[in-house]
C-alpha positions as CSV (number, residue, x, y, z in Angstrom):
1,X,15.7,195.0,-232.8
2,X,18.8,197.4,-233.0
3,X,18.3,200.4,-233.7
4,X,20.9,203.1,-232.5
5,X,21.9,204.7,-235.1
6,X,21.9,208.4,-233.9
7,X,24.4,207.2,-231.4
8,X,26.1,205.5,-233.5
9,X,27.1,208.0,-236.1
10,X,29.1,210.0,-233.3
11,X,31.9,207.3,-233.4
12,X,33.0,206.5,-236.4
13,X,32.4,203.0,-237.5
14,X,33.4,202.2,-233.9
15,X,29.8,201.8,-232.4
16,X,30.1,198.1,-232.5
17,X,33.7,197.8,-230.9
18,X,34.2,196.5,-227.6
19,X,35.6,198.8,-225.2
20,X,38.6,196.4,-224.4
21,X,40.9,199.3,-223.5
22,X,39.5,199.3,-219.8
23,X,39.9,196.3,-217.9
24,X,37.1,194.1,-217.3
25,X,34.6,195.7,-219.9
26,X,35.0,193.8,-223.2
27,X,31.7,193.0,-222.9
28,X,30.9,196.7,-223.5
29,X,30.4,198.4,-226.9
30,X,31.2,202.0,-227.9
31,X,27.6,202.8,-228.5
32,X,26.5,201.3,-225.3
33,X,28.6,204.6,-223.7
34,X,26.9,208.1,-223.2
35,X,26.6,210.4,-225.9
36,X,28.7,212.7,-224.0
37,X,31.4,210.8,-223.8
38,X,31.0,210.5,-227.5
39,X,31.1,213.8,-228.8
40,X,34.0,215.0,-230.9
41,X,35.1,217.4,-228.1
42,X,33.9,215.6,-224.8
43,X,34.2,218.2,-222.0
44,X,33.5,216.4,-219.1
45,X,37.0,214.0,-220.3
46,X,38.9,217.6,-219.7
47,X,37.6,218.5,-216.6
48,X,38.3,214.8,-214.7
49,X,42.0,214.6,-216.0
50,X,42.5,217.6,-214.5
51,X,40.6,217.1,-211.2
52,X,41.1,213.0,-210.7
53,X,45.1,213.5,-210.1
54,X,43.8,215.9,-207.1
55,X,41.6,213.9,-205.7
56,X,42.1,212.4,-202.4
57,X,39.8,209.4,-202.8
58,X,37.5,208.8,-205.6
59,X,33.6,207.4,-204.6
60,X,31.8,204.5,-206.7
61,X,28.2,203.7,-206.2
62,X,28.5,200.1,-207.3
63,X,29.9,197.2,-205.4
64,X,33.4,195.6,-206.1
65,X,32.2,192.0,-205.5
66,X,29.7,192.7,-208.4
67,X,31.7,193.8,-210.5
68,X,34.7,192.5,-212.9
69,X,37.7,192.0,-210.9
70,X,40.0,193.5,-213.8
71,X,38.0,196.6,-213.6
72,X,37.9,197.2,-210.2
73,X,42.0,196.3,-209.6
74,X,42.6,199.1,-212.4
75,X,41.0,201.7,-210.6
76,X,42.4,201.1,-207.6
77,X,45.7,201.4,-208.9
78,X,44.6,204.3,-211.3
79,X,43.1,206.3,-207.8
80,X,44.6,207.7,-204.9
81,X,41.8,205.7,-203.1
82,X,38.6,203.8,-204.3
83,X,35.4,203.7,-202.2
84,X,32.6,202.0,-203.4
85,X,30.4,203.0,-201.5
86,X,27.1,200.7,-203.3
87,X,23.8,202.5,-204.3
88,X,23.0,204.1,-201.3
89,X,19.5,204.2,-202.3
90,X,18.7,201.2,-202.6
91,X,16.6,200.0,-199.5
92,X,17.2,196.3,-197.8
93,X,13.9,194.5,-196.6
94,X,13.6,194.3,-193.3
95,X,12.2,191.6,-191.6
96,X,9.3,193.2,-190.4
97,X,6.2,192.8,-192.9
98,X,4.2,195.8,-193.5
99,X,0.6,194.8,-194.2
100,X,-0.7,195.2,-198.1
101,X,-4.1,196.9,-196.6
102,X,-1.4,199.8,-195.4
103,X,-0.5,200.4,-198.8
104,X,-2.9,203.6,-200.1
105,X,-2.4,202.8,-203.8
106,X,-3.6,199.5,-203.1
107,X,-0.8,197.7,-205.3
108,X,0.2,195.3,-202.8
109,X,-3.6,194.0,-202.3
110,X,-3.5,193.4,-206.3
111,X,-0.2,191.9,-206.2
112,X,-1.7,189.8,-203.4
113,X,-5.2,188.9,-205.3
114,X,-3.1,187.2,-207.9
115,X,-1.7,184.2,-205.3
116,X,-5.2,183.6,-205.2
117,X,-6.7,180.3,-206.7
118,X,-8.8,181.5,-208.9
119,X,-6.1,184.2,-210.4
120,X,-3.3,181.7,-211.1
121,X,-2.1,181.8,-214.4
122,X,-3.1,185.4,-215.4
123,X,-0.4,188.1,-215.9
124,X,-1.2,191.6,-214.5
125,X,0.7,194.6,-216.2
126,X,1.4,196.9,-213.0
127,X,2.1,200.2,-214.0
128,X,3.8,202.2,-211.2
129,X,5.0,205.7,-210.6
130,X,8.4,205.1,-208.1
131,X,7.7,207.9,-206.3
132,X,4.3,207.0,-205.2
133,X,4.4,203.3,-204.7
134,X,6.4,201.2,-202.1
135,X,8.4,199.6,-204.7
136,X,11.0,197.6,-202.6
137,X,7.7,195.7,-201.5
138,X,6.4,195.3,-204.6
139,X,9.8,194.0,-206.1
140,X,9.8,191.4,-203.1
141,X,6.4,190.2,-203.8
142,X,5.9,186.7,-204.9
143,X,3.5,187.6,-207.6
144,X,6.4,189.8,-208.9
145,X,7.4,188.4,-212.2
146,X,9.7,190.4,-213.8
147,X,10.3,194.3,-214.2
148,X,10.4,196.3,-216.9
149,X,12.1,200.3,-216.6
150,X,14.3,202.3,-218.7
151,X,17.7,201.3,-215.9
152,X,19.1,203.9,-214.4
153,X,22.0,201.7,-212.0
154,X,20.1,201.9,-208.3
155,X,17.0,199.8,-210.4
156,X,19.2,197.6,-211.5
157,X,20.2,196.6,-207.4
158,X,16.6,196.9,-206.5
159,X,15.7,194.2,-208.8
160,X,18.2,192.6,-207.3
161,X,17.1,193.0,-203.9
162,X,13.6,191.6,-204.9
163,X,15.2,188.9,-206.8
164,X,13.5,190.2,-210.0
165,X,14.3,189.8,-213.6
166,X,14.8,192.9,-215.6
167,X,13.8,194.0,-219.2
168,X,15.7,197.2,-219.4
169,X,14.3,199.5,-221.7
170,X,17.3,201.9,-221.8
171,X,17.0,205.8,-223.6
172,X,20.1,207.9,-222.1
173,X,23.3,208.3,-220.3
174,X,24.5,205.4,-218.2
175,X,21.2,203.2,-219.3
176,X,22.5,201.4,-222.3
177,X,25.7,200.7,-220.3
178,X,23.5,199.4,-217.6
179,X,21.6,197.6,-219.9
180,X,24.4,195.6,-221.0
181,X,25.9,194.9,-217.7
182,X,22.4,193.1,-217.2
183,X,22.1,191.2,-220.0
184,X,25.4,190.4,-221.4
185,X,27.8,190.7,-218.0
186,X,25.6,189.8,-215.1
187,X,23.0,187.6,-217.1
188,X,19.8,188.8,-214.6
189,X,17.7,190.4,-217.9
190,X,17.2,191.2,-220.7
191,X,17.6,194.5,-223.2
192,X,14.9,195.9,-225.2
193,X,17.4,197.6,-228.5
194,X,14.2,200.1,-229.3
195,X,13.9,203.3,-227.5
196,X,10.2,202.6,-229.0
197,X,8.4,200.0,-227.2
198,X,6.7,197.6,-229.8
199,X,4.6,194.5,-229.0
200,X,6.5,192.2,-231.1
201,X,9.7,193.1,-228.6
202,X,7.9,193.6,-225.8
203,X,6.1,189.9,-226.1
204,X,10.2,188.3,-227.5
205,X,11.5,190.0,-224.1
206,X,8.4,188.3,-221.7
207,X,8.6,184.8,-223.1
208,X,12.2,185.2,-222.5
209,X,11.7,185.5,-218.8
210,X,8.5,184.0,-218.2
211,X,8.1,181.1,-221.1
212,X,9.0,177.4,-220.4
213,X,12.5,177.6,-222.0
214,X,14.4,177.6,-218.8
215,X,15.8,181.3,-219.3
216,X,13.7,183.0,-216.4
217,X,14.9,180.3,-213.7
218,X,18.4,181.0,-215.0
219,X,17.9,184.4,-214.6
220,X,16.6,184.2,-211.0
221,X,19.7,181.7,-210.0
222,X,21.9,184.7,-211.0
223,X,19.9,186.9,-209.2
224,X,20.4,185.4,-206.0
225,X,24.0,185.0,-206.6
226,X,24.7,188.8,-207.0
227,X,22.1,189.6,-203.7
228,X,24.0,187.0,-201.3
229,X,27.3,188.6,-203.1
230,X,25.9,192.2,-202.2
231,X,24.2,191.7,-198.3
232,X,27.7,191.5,-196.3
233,X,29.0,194.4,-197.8
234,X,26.0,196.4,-196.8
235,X,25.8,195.2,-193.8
236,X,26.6,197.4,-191.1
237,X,30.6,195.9,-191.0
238,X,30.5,195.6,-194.6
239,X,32.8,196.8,-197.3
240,X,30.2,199.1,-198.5
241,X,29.4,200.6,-195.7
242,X,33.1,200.8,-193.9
243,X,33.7,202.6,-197.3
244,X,31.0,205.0,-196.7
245,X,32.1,206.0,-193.8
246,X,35.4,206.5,-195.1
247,X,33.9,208.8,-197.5
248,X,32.6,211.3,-195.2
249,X,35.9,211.2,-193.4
250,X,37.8,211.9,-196.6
């Protein structure tokens, strides 16, 4: 299903490489990198060697316990001072439970019809617009079975949050690098290699995460892994958010 040839052509025969030359990220290609960052003259490369030696601490919106350990001891001794500070938008469930009839696009009464009896067993395409349903509910919802986007990196964490499997469906900047920190680093999805959505791929990705062959219960053991890994640190004396704190002070 590979098909990223545009990008591709912008690095020489190196598309398929693995980007060993940073700590921790062998598991990374050259093509899975922006196109930005591939262009024969990459600006943005100027203007951070010039600015990173000045800067008094440098903030990541990831988590170091998710992470490879390689990668995140390299920046730290690369930086004056590494925050992670963890996607900030990414909302934690409460404990409270908001009722499904509260819900104006009536998505969480659907997602609850299909616990019902007589809906077992049949599959309901939800299409959603993020800005107009509650999806941190909706990714927390039983009858939630997996979730298909294009990745940007907060998605990934709300998946994780709602102990969700992803098909990432990646198309630009950091997506495809996302996409193959879920699929080939973390192991909690899958990658769809068509910016074209097809039904052949689309069905290959589903009976991947929702078939009988074990790989969606493998998925969702990984899943919880990375959300237990990820609560203390966003907790309110977590790493996360002492490193947050730190930022505003820096």
């Amino acid at each position: 299903m590979d098909s990223e040839g545009d990008k591709a052509s912008s690095v020489d025969g190196q598309s398929e490489h693995a980007l060993e030359v940073i700590p921790g990220l062998a598991a990374i290609r050259f093509v899975d990198l922006p196109e930005e960052l591939l262009s024969p003259e990459p600006i943005i490369f100027d203007n951070l060697r010039k600015l990173l030696p000045r800067a008094d601490a440098v903030v990541f919106n990831s988590y170091a316990e998710v992470n490879p350990a390689p990668l995140i001891s390299d920046l730290r001794s690369n930086f004056r001072k590494l925050l992670n500070v963890g996607c900030t938008s990414v909302k934690i469930p409460t404990a409270v439970h908001v009722p499904s009839r509260l819900d104006q696009t009536e998505c969480l009464e659907l997602l609850d019809y299909q616990q019902k009896p007589e809906f077992c067993g049949e599959d309901v395409l939800l299409w959603e617009n993020c800005s107009l349903v509650p999806q941190s509910q909706i990714l927390s919802h039983p009858s939630t079975r997996a979730f298909i986007s294009h990745w940007g990196y907060s998605l990934v964490f709300e998946s994780v949050i709602g102990e969700v499997p992803i098909i990432c469906i990646p198309q630009w900047i950091d997506q495809f690098t996302d996409s193959r920190m879920v699929e080939d680093v973390w192991g909690i999805g899958v990658r769809v290699e068509v910016r074209t959505i097809s039904k052949n791929g689309m069905v290959k990705c589903l009976k991947m995460i929702l078939g009988d062959g074990g790989g969606g219960k493998k998925m969702r053991e990984k899943i919880k892994a990375i959300k237990e890994a990820i609560m203390e640190p966003v907790g309110p004396n977590g790493g996360a958010s002492k490193d947050f704190k730190r930022a505003w002070r820096s």
